[in-house]
Backbone as CSV, one residue per row, in Angstrom:
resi,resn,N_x,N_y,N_z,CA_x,CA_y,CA_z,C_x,C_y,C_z
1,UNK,0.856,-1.173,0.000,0.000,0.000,0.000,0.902,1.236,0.000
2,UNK,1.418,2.018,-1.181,2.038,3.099,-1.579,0.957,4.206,-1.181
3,UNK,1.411,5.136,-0.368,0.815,6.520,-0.629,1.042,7.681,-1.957
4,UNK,0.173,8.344,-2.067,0.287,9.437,-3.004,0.884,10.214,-1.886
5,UNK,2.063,10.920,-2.617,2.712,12.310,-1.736,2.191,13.501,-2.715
6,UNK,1.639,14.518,-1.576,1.142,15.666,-1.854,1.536,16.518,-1.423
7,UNK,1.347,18.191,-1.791,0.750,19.424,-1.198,-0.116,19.624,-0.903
8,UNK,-0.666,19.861,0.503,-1.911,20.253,0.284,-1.965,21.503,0.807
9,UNK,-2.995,22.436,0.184,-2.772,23.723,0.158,-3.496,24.146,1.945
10,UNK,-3.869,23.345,3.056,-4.362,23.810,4.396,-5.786,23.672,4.437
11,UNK,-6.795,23.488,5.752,-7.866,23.566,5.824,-8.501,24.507,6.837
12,UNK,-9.540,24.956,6.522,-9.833,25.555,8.105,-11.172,24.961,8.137
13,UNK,-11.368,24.677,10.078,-12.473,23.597,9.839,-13.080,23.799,11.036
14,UNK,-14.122,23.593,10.784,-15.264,23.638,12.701,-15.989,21.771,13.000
15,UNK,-15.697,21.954,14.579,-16.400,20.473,14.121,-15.977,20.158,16.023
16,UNK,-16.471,19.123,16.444,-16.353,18.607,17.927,-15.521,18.097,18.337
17,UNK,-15.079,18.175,19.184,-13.566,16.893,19.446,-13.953,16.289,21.159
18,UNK,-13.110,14.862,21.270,-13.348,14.220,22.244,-11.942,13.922,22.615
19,UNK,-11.383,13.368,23.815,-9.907,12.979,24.222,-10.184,11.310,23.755
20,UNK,-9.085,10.511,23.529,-9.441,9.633,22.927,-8.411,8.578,23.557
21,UNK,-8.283,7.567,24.113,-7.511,7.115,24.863,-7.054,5.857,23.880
22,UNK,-5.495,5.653,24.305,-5.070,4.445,23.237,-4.512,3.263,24.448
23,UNK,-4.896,3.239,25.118,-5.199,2.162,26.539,-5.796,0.734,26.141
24,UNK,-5.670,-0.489,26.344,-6.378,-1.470,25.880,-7.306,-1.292,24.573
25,UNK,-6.659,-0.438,23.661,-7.341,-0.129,22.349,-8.499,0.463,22.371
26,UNK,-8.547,1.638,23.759,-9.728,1.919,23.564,-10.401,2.793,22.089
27,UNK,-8.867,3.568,21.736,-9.748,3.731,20.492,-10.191,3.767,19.510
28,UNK,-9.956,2.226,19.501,-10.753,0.858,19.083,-12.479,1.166,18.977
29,UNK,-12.674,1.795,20.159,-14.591,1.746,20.377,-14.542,3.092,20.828
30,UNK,-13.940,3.845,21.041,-14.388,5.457,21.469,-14.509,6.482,19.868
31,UNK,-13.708,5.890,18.991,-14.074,6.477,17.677,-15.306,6.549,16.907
32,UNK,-15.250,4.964,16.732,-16.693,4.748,16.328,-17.932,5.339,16.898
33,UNK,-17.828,5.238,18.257,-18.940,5.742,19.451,-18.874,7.404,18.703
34,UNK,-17.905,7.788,18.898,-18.004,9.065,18.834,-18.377,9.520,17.331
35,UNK,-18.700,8.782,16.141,-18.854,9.292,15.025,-20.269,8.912,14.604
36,UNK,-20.944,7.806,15.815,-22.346,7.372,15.863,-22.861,8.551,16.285
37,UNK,-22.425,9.235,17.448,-23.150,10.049,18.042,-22.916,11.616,17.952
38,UNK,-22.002,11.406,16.583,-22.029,12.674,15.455,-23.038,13.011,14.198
39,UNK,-23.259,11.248,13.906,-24.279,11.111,12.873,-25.737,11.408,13.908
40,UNK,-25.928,11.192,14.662,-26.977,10.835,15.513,-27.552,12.486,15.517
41,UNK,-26.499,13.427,16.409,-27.060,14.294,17.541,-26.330,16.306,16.870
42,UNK,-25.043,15.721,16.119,-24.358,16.911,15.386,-24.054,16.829,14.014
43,UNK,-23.981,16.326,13.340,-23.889,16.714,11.806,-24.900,17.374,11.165
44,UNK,-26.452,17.226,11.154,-27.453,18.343,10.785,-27.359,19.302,11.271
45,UNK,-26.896,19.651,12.071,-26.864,21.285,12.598,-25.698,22.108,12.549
46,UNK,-24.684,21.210,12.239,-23.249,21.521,11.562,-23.992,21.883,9.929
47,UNK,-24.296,21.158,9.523,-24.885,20.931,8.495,-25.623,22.781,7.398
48,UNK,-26.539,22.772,8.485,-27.591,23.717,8.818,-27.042,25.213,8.827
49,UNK,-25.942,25.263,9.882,-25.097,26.506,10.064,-23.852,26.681,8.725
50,UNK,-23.511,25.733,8.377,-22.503,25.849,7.474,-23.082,25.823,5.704
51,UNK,-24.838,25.814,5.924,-25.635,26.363,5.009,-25.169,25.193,3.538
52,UNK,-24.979,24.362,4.456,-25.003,23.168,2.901,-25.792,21.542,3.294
53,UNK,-26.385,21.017,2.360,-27.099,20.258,2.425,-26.439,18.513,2.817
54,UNK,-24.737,18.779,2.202,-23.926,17.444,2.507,-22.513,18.278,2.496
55,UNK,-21.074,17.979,2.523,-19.813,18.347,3.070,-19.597,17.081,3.237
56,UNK,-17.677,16.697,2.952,-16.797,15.940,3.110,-16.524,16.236,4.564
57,UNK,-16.242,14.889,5.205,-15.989,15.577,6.253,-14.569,14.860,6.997
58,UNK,-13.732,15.197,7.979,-13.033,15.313,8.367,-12.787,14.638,9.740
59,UNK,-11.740,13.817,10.114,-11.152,13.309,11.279,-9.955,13.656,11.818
60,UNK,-9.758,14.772,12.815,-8.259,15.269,12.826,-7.754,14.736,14.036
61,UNK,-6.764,14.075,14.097,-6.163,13.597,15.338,-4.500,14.865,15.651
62,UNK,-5.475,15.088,16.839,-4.315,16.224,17.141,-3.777,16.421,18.968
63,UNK,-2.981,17.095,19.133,-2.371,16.594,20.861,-1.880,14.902,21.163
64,UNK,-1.238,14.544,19.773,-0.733,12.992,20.149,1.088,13.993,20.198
65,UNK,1.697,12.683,21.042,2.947,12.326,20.897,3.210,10.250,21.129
66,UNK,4.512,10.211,20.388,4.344,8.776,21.130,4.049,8.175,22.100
67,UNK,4.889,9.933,23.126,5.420,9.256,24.526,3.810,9.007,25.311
68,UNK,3.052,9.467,24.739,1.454,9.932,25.415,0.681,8.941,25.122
69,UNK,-0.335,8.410,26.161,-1.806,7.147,25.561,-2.984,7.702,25.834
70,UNK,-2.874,9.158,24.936,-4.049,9.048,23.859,-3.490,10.507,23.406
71,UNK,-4.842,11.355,22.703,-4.743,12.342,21.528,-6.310,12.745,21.507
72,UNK,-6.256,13.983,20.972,-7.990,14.846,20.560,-8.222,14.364,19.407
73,UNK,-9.781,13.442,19.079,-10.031,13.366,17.758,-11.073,14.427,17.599
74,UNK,-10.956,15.157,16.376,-12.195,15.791,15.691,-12.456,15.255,14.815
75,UNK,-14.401,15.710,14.821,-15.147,15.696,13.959,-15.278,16.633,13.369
76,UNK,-14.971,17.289,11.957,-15.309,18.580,11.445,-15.474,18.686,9.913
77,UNK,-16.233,19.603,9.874,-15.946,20.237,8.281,-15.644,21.469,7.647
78,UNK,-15.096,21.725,6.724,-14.460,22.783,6.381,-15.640,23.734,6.730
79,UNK,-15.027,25.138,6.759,-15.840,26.017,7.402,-14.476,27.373,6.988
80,UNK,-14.839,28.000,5.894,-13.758,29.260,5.950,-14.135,30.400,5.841
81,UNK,-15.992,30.285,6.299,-16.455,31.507,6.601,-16.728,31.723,8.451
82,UNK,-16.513,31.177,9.210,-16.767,30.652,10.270,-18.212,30.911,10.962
83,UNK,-18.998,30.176,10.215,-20.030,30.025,10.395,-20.602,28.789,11.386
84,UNK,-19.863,28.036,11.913,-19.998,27.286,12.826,-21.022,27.567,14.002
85,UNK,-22.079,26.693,14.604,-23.182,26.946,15.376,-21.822,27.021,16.847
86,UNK,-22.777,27.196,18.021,-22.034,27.605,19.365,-21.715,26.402,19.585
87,UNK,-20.635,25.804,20.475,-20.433,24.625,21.023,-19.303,24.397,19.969
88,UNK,-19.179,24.399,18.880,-18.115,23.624,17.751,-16.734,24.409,17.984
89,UNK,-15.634,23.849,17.664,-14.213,24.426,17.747,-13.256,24.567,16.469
90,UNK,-12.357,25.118,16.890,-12.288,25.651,15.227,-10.763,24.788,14.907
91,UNK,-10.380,24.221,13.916,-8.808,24.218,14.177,-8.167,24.270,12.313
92,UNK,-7.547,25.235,12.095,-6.522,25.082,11.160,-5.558,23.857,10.574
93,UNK,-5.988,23.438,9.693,-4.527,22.047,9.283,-3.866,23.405,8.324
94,UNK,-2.591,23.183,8.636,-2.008,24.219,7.847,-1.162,23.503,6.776
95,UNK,-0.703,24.313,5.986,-0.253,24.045,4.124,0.774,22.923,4.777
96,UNK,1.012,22.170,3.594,2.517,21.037,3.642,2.566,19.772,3.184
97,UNK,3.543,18.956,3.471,3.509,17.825,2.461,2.750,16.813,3.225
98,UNK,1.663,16.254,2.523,1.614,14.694,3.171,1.249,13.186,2.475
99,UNK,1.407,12.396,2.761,1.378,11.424,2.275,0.124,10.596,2.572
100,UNK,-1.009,9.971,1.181,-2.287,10.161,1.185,-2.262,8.733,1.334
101,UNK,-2.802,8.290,2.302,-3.173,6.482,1.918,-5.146,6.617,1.612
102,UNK,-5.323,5.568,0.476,-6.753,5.391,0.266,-7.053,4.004,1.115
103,UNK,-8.165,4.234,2.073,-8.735,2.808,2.377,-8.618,1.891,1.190
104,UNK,-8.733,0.412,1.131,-9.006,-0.797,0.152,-11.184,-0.110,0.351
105,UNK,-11.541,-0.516,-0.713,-13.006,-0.627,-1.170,-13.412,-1.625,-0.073
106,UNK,-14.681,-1.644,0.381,-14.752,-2.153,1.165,-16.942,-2.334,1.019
107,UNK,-17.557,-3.496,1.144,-18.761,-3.675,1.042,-19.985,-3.172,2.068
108,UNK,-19.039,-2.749,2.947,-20.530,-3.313,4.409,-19.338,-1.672,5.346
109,UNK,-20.270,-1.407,6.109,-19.672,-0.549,7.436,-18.800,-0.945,8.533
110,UNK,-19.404,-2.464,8.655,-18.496,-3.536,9.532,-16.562,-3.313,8.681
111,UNK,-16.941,-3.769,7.514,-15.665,-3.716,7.311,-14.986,-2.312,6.811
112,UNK,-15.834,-1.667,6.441,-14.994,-0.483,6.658,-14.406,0.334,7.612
113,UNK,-14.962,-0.148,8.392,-14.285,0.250,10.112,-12.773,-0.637,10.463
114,UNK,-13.012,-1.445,9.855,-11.773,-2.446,9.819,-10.743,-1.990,8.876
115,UNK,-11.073,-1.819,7.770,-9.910,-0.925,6.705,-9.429,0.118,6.923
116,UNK,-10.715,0.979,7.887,-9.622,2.449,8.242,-8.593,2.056,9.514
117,UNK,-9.070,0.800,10.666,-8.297,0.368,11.238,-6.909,0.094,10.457
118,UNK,-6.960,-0.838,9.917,-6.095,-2.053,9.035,-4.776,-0.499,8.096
119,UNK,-5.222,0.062,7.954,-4.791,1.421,7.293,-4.025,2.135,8.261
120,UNK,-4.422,2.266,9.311,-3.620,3.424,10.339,-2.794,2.496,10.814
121,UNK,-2.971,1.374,10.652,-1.961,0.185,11.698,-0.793,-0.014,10.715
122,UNK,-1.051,-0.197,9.023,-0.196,-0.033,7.842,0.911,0.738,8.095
123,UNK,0.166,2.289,8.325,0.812,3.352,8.293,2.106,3.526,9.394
124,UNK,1.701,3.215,10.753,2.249,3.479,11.994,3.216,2.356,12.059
125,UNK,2.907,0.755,11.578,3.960,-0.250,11.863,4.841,-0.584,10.772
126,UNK,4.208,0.073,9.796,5.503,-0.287,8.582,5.668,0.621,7.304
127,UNK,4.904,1.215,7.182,5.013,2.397,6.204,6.462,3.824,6.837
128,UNK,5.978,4.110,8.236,6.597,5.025,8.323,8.350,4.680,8.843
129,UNK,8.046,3.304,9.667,9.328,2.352,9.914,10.034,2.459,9.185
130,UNK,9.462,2.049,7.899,10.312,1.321,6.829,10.546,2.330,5.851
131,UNK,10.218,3.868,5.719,10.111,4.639,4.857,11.941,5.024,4.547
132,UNK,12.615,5.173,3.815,13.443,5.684,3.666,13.761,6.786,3.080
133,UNK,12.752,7.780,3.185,12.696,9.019,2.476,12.037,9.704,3.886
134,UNK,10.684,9.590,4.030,9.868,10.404,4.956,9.964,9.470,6.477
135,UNK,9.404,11.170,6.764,9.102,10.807,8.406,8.004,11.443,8.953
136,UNK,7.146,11.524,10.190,6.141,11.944,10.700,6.738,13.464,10.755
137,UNK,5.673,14.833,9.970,6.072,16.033,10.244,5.323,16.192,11.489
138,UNK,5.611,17.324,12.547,5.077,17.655,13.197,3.651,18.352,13.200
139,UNK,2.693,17.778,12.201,1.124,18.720,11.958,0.485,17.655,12.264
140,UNK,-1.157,18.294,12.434,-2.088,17.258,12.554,-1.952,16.184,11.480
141,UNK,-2.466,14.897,11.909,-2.692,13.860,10.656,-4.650,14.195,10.704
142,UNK,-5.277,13.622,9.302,-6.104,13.864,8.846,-7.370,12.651,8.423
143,UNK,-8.058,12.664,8.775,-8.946,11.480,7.640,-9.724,12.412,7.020
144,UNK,-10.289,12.358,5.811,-11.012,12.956,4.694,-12.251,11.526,4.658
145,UNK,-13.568,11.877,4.847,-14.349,10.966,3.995,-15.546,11.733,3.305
146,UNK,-15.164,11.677,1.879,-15.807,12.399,0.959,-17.154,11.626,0.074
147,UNK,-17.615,11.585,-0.937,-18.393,10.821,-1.406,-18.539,9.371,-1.699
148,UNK,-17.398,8.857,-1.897,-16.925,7.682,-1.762,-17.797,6.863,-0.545
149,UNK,-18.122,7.228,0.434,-18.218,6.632,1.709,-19.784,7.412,2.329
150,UNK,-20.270,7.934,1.470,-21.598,7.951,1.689,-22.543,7.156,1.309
151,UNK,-23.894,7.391,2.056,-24.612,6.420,2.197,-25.229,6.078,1.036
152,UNK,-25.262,4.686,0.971,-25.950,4.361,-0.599,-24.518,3.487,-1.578
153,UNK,-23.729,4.018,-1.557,-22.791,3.596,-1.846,-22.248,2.273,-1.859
154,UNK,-22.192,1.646,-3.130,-21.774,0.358,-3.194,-20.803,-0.135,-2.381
155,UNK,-19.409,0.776,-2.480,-18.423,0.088,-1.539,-18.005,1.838,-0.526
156,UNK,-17.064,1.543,0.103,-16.941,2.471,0.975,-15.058,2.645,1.114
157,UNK,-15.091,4.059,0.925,-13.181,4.299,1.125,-13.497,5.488,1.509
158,UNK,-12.318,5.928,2.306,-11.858,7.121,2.481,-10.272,7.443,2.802
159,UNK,-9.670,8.479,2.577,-8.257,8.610,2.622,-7.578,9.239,4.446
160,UNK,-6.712,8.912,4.547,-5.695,9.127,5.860,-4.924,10.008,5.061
161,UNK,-4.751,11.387,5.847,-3.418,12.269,5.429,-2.523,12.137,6.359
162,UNK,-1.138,11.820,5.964,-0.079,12.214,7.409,0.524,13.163,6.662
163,UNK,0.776,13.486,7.768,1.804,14.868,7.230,3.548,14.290,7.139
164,UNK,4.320,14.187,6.404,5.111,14.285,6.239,6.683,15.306,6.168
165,UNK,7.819,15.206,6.173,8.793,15.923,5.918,10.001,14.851,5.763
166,UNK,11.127,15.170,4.833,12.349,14.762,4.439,12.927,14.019,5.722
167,UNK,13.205,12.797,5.587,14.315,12.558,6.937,15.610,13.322,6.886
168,UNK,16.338,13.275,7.626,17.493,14.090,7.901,18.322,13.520,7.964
C-alpha cells in the first residue's frame, strides 16, 4: 500500500472533538462511538449553520505524541467563513507535504471500520518504519471521507493524510 505524496494547500475547519484514549485499544470503540453520536445528535446542525445540504468531512487527530496514551479526535468540516453553530471548535490544518493512503473498497460498514483500522496500523507499523525518504512532520494527521463513503454507496473508502517531511 504506496501513498500518493502531496501538497496540500491547508484547511480551516469547525467540528467537535473528544480525548481519545489508546489504553487497551480503547480507540478501538471510542471512535466509532463518537462518530455514531455525530451522525446521531451533530452533523445536521453543523450541516444547517454551514448552510449546505452534505460536506466531506473530516477526522483530525491532534495533541498525540508517542510518549502519550491518547490524543484529541475531531469531527469537522471545512468552514472558511466561520459560520460554525455555538459549542463547535475551530482548528486550522495548515499548508505542507503529506502522504495520502486510500482505504481498500470495502462492502458493508463492519468492514470499513476495519480498513480504516487495518490502514492506520499499515501506516504506523511499517510504512513510516520502513520509509526511507519520509518521516512523521510535526502537523495534525487527517482522515477525509468524501463521497466515496456515503450512504448508498456500493463500496466504501476514504483517505488518511499524514503529514510528512524529508528525513534528515
Amino acid at each position: 500500500m504506496e501513498p500518493l505524496i502531496i501538497n496540500h494547500p491547508g484547511l480551516e475547519l469547525a467540528g467537535y472533538s473528544r480525548p481519545v484514549s489508546l489504553q487497551s485499544g480503547d480507540n478501538l470503540r471510542q471512535i466509532p462511538a463518537f462518530w455514531n453520536d455525530y451522525a446521531e445528535r451533530l452533523r445536521q446542525p453543523l450541516l444547517a449553520a454551514l448552510g449546505r445540504p452534505h460536506a466531506a468531512e473530516y477526522g483530525v487527530v491532534y495533541d498525540f505524541a508517542p510518549s502519550q496514551t491518547g490524543f484529541r479526535y475531531m469531527i469537522a468540516m471545512e468552514d472558511r467563513a466561520s459560520r460554525a453553530p455555538d459549542g463547535c471548535e475551530r482548528r486550522a490544518i495548515p499548508a505542507g507535504k503529506y502522504a495520502v493512503f486510500a482505504t481498500p473498497p470495502v462492502e458493508s460498514a463492519a468492514a470499513f471500520g476495519a480498513a480504516i483500522a487495518q490502514t492506520w496500523q499499515h501506516i504506523h507499523q511499517q510504512w513510516l518504519p520502513e520509509s526511507a525518504e519520509w518521516e512523521h512532520a510535526p502537523r495534525d494527521a487527517f482522515e477525509r471521507y468524501d463521497g466515496r463513503c456515503a450512504p448508498g454507496q456500493p463500496q466504501l473508502q476514504m483517505d488518511i493524510y499524514i503529514p510528512i517531511q524529508p528525513k534528515c
